[in-house]
C-alpha positions as protocol buffer text, in pm:
chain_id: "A"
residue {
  index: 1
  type: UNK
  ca { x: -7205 y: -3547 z: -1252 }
}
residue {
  index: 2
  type: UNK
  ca { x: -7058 y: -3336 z: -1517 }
}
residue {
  index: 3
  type: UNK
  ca { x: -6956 y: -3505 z: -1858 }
}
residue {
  index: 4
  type: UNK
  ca { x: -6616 y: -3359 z: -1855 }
}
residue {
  index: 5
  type: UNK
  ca { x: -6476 y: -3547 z: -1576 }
}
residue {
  index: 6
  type: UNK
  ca { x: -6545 y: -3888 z: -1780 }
}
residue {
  index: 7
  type: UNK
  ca { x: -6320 y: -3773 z: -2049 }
}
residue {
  index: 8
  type: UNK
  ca { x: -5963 y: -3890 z: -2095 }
}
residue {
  index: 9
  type: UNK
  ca { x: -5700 y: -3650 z: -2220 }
}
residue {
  index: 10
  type: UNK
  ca { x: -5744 y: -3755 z: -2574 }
}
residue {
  index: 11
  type: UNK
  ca { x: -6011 y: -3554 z: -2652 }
}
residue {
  index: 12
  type: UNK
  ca { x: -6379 y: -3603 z: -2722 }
}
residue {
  index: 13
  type: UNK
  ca { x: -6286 y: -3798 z: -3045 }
}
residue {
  index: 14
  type: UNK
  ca { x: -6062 y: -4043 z: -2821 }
}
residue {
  index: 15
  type: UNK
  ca { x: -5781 y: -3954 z: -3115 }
}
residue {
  index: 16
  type: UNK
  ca { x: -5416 y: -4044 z: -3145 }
}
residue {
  index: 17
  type: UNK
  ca { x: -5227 y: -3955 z: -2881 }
}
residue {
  index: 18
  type: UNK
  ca { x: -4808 y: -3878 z: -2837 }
}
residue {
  index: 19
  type: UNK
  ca { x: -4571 y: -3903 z: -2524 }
}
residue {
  index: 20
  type: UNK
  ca { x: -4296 y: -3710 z: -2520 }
}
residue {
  index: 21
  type: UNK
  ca { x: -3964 y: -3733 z: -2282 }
}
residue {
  index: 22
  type: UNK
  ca { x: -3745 y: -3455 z: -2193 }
}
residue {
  index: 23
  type: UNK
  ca { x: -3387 y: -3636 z: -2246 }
}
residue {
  index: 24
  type: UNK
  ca { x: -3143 y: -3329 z: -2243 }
}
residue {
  index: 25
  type: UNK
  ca { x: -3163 y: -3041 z: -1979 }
}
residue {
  index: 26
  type: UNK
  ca { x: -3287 y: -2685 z: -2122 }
}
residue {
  index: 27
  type: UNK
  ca { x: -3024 y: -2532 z: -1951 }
}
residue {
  index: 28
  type: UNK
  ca { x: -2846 y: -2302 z: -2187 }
}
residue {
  index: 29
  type: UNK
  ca { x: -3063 y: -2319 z: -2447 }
}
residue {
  index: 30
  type: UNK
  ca { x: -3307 y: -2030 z: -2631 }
}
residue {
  index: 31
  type: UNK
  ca { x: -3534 y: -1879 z: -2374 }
}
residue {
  index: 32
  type: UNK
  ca { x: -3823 y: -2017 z: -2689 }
}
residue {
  index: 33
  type: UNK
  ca { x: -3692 y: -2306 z: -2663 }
}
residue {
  index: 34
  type: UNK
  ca { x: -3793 y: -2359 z: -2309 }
}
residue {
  index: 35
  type: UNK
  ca { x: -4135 y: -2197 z: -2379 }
}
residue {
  index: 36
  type: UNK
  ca { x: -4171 y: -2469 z: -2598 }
}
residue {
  index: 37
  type: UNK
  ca { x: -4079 y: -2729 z: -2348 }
}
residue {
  index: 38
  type: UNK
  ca { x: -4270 y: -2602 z: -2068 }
}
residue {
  index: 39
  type: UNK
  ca { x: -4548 y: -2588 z: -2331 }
}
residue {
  index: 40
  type: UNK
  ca { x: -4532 y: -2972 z: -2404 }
}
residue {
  index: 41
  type: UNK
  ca { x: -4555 y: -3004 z: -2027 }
}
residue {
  index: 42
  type: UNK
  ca { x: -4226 y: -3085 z: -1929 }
}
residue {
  index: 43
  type: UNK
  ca { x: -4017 y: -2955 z: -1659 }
}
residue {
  index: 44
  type: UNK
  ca { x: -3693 y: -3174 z: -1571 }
}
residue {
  index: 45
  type: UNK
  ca { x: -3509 y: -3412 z: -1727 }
}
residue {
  index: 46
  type: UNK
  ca { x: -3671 y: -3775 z: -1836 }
}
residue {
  index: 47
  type: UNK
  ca { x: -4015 y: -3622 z: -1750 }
}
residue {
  index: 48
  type: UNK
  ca { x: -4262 y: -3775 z: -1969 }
}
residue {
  index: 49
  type: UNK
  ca { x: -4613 y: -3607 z: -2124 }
}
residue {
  index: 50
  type: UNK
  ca { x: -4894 y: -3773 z: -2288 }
}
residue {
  index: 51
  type: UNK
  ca { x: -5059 y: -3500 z: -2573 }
}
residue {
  index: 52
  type: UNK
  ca { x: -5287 y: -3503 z: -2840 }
}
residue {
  index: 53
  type: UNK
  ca { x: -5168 y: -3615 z: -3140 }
}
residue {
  index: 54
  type: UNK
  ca { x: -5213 y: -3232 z: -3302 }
}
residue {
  index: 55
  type: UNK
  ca { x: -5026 y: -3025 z: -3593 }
}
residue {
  index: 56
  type: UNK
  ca { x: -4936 y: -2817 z: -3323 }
}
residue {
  index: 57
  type: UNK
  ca { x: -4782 y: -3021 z: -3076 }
}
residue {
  index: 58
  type: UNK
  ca { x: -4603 y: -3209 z: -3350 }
}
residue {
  index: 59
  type: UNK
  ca { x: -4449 y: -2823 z: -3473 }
}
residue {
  index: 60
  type: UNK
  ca { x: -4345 y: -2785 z: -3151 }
}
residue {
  index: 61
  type: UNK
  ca { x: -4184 y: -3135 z: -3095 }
}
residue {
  index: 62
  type: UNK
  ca { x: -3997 y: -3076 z: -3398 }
}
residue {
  index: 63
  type: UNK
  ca { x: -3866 y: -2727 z: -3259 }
}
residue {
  index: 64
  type: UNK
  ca { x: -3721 y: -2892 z: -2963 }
}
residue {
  index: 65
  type: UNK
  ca { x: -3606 y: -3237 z: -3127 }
}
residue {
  index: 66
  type: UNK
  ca { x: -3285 y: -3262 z: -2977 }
}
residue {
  index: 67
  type: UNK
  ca { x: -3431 y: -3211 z: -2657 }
}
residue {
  index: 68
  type: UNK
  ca { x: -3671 y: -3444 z: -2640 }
}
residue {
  index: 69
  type: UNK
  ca { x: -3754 y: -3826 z: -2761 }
}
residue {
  index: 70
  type: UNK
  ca { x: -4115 y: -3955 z: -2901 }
}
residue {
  index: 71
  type: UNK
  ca { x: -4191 y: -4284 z: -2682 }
}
């Protein structure tokens, strides 16, 4: 079997990970800001997403803060 299949979706490292809930609907907001959401991999409202713990992600959680809420 291949070694990628036993991995969860921390990472490799097994680091800190951050769920994220889409509380407000994107509807008439930034066309960005909707990039951003559909980058955190949420689509409607109260969706959840489990990420990695990353600069990144956190940048982009704090673009769309009033959309969303950290669990």
């Amino acid at each position: 079997m291949n070694d990628q299949s036993n991995k969860d979706a921390a990472g490799a490292k097994g680091g800190a990970t951050v769920t994220v809930q889409l509380v407000k609907s994107v509807a008439g907001t930034r066309e960005s800001h909707r990039a951003t959401v559909r980058g955190l991999g949420l689509r409607k409202t109260n969706s959840t997403s489990t990420l990695e713990d990353t600069p990144a992600v956190r940048g982009m959680i704090a673009k769309v803060s009033y959309l969303v809420k950290v669990l």
